[in-house]
C-alpha positions as CSV (number, residue, x, y, z in Angstrom):
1,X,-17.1,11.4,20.2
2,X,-17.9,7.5,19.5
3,X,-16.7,4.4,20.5
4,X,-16.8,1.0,18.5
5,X,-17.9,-2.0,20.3
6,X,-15.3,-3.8,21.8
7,X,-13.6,-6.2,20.2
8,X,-12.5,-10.3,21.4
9,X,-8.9,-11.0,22.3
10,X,-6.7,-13.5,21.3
11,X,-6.2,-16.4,24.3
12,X,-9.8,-15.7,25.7
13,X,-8.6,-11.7,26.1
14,X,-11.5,-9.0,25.6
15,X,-10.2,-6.1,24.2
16,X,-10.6,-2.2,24.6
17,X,-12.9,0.0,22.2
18,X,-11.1,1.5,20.0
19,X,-12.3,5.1,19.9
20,X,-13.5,7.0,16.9
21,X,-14.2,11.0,16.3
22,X,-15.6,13.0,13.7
23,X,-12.9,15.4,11.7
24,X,-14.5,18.1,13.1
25,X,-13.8,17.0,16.5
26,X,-10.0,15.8,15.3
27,X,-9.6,19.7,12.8
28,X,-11.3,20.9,17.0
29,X,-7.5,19.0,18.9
30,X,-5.0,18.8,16.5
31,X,-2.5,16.2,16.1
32,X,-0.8,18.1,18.7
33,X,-3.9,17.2,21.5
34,X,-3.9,13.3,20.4
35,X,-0.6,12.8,21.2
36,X,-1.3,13.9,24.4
37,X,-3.7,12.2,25.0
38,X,-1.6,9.5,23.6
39,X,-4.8,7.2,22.6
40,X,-5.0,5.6,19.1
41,X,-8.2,6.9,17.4
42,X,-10.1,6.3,14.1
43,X,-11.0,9.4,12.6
44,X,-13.9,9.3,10.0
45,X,-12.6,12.1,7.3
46,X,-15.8,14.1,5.5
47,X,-17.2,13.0,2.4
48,X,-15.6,15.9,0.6
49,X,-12.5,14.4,0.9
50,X,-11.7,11.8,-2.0
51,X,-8.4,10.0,-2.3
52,X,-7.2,7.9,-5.0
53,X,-8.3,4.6,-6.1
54,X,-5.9,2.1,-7.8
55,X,-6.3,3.2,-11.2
56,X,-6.0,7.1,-10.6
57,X,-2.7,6.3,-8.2
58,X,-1.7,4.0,-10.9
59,X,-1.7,6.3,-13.8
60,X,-0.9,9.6,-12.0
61,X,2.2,7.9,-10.6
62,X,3.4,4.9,-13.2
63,X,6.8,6.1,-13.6
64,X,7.9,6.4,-10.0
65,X,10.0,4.4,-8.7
66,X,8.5,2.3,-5.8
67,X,10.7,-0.5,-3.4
68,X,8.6,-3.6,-3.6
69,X,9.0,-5.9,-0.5
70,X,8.7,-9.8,-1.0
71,X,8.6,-12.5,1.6
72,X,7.0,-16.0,2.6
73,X,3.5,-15.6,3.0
74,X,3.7,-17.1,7.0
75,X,2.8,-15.2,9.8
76,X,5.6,-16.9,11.7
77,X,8.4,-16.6,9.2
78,X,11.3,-15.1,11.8
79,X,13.6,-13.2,8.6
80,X,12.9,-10.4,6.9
81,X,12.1,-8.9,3.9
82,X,14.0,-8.9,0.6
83,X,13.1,-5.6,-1.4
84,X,14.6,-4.2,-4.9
85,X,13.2,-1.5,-6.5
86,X,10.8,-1.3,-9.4
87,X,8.8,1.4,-11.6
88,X,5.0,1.2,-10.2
89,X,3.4,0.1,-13.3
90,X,5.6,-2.7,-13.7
91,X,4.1,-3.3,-10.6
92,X,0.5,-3.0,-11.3
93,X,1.4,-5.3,-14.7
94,X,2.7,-8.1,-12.8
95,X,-0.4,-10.3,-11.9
96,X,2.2,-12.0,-9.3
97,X,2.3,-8.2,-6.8
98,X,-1.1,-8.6,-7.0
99,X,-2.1,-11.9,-5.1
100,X,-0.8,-14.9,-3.6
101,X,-0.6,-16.7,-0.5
102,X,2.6,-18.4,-0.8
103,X,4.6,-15.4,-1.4
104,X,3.7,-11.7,-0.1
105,X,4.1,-9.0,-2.3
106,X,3.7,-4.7,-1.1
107,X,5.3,-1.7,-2.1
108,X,6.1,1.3,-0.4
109,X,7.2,4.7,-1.5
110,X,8.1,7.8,0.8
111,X,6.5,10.6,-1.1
112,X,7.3,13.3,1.3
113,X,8.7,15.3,-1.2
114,X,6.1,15.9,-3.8
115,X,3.5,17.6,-1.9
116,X,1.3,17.8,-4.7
117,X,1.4,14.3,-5.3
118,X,0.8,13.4,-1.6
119,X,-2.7,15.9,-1.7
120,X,-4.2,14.4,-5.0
121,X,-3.6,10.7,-3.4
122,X,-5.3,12.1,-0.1
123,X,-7.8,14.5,-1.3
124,X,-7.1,17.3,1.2
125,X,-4.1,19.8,2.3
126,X,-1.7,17.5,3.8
127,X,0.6,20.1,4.6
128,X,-2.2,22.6,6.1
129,X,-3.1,19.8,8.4
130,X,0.3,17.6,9.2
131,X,3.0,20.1,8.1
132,X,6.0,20.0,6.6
133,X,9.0,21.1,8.7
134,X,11.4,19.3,10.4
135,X,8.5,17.3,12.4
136,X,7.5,15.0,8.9
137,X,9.6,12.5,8.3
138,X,7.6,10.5,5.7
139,X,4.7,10.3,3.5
140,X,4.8,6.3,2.6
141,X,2.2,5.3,0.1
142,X,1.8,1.4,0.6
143,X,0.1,-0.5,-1.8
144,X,-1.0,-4.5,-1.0
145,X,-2.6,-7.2,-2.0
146,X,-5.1,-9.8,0.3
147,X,-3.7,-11.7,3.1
148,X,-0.2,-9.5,3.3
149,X,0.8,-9.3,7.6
150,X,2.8,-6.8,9.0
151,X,3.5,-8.1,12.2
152,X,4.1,-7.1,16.3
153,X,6.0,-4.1,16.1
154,X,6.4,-0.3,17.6
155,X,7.3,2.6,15.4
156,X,9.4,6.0,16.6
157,X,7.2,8.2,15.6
158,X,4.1,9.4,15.7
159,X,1.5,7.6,12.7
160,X,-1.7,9.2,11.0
161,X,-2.4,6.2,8.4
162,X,-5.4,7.0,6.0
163,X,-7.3,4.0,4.2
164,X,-8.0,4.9,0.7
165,X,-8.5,1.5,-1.1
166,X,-9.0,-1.4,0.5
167,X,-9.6,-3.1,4.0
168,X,-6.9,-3.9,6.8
169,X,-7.4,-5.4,10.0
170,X,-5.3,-3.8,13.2
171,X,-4.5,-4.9,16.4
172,X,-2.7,-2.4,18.5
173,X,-1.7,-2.6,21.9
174,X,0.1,-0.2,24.7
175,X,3.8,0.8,25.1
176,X,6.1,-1.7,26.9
177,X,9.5,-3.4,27.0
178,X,9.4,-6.4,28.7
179,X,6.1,-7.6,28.3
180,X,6.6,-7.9,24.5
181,X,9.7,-10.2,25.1
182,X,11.0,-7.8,22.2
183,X,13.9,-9.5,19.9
184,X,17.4,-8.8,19.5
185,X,18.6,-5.4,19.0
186,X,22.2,-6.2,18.0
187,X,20.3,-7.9,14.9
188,X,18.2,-5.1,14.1
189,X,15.1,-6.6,15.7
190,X,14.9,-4.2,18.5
191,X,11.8,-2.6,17.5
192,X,9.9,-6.3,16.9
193,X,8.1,-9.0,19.3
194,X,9.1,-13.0,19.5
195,X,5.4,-12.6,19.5
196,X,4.8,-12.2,15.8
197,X,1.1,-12.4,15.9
198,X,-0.8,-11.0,19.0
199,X,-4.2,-12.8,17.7
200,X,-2.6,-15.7,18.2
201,X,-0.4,-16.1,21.5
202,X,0.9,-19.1,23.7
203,X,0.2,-17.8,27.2
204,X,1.9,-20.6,28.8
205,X,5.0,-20.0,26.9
206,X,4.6,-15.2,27.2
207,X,2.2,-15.1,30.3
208,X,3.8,-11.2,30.5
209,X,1.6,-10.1,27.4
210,X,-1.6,-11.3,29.1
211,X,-2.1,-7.6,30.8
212,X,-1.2,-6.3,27.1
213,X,-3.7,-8.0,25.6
214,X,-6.6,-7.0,27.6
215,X,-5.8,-3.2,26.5
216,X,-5.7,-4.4,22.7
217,X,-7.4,-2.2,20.0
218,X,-8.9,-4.8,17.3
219,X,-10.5,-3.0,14.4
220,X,-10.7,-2.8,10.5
221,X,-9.6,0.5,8.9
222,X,-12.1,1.2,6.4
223,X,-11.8,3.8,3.6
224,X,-12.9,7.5,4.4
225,X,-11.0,6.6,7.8
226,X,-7.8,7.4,9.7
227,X,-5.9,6.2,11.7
228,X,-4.0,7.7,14.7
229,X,-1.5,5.6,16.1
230,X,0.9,7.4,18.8
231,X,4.4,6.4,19.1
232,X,5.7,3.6,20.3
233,X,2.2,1.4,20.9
234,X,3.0,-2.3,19.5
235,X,0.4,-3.0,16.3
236,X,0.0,-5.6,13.4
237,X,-2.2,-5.3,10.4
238,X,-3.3,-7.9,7.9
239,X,-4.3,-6.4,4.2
240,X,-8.1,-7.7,3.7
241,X,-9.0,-6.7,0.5
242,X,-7.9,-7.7,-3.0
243,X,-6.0,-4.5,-3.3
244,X,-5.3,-2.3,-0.4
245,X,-4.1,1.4,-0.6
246,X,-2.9,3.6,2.2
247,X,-1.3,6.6,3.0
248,X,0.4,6.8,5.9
249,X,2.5,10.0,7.8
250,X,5.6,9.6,10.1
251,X,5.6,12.7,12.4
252,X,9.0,13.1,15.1
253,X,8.0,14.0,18.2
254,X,9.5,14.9,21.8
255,X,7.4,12.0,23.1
256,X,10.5,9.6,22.4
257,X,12.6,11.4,25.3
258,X,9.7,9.8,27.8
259,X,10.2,6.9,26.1
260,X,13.9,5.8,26.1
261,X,13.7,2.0,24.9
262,X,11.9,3.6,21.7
263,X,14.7,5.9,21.5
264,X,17.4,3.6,22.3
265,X,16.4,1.4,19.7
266,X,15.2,3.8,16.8
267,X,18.7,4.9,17.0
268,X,20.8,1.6,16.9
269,X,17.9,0.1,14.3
270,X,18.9,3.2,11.8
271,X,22.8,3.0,11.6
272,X,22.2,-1.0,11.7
273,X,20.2,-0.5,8.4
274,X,22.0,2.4,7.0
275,X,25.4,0.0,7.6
276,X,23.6,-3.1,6.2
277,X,21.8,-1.8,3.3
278,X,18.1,-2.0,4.6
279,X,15.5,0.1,3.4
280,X,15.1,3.1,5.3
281,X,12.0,4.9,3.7
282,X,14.5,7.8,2.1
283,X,12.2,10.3,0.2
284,X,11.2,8.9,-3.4
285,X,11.5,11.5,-5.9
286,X,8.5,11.2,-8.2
287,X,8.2,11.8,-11.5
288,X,4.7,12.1,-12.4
């Protein structure tokens, strides 16, 4: 097993090495061994497995229906997104999805429930390897262009994200509550940070993230690679290349019961978006 050299913080921080494994080494664990360990790991897949680039997902899958997700191209922008949904080559034929730095532009389809679909993007058996019983919850292709942010956030379940197209910068840091100074939950914030951007953070005015930040992961996700990241760790990423293609899988997992703020707010968050409309990564049936 290998470690990458650590990585600078944000505020004068030095981060922790992210560590990296062969699939071998993953294929020797299981999923079921990392999220014990409950480390995030980059896992470099072999070179027999060959995902999709933007042409083959773009022909293979024109006609299904992806969400597209707009909004203001500032790191600090406090709303959220406005989606609608759209057909992904009208998508790909839009030069506007495609850059931009005044206006963000990504889509995301859950694909959980073609599994054919979700090997030929991937290149290997996603269900030999993940599953896909009750534990999956989704299989969300994303697609983005340069400079799109996902910012400070923790997910509810456990996250294998594969990089097939494409560059994206992560910073991911350890579970916590109150060191994240987390937003409302009555607004459906629950699950985000008043700290948008952890490469970029006023000490003075969050001194509790200080700790946070010397544990930090700060890494690129390079394709061939993936990504473990185990419920409920804070992370951010930052598209870096012109066109950026990932795959990434949602697994449930009893590691929420040891985790009751995760739990607490994954529960409120989904009948605040099922009551208000938001997107809630419903399977996408594809029609290929």
């Amino acid at each position: 097993m290998a470690v990458a050299d650590a990585a600078p913080g944000s505020s004068g921080t030095t981060g922790v090495e992210i560590t990296r494994m062969t699939f071998d080494e993953f294929l020797a664990i299981g999923p079921q061994g990392l999220y014990k360990a409950d480390e995030p790991v980059v896992i470099k897949l072999p070179a027999s497995v060959q995902g999709l680039g933007r042409d083959e997902v773009a022909a293979r899958l024109a006609e299904m229906t992806v969400t597209l997700f707009t909004e203001p191209g500032d790191k600090n922008h406090p709303g959220r997104w406005e989606t609608r949904d759209i057909k992904l080559r009208d998508f790909f034929a839009d030069e506007r999805n495609l850059s931009g730095t005044d206006t963000w532009h990504r889509v995301v389809s859950n694909i959980r429930s073609s599994p054919a679909d979700v090997n030929a993007v991937i290149g290997f058996d996603a269900e030999e390897l993940f599953g896909y019983g009750n534990s999956l919850y989704a299989a969300n292709l994303w697609i983005s262009h340069r400079s799109v942010f996902t910012k400070n956030h923790f997910d509810e379940f456990e996250n294998f994200n594969i990089a097939l197209e494409g560059r994206k910068r992560f910073i991911i840091a350890p579970p916590g509550v109150r060191d994240y100074y987390p937003r409302s939950v009555l607004k459906g914030y629950g699950d985000k940070s008043q700290v948008f951007d952890l490469d970029d953070v006023d000490l003075k005015r969050y001194p509790r993230l200080a700790a946070k930040l010397a544990r930090r992961r700060d890494f690129v996700l390079e394709p061939g690679h993936m990504l473990y990241l185990p419920l409920g760790w804070w992370h951010q990423a930052e598209s870096l290349g012109d066109m950026n293609i990932n795959v990434n899988f949602w697994l449930k997992s009893k590691k929420i019961l040891r985790r009751p703020h995760v739990l607490g707010v994954a529960l409120y968050t989904y009948a605040h978006r099922r009551l208000n409309g938001v997107y809630s990564y419903k399977p996408t049936e594809v029609n290929s």
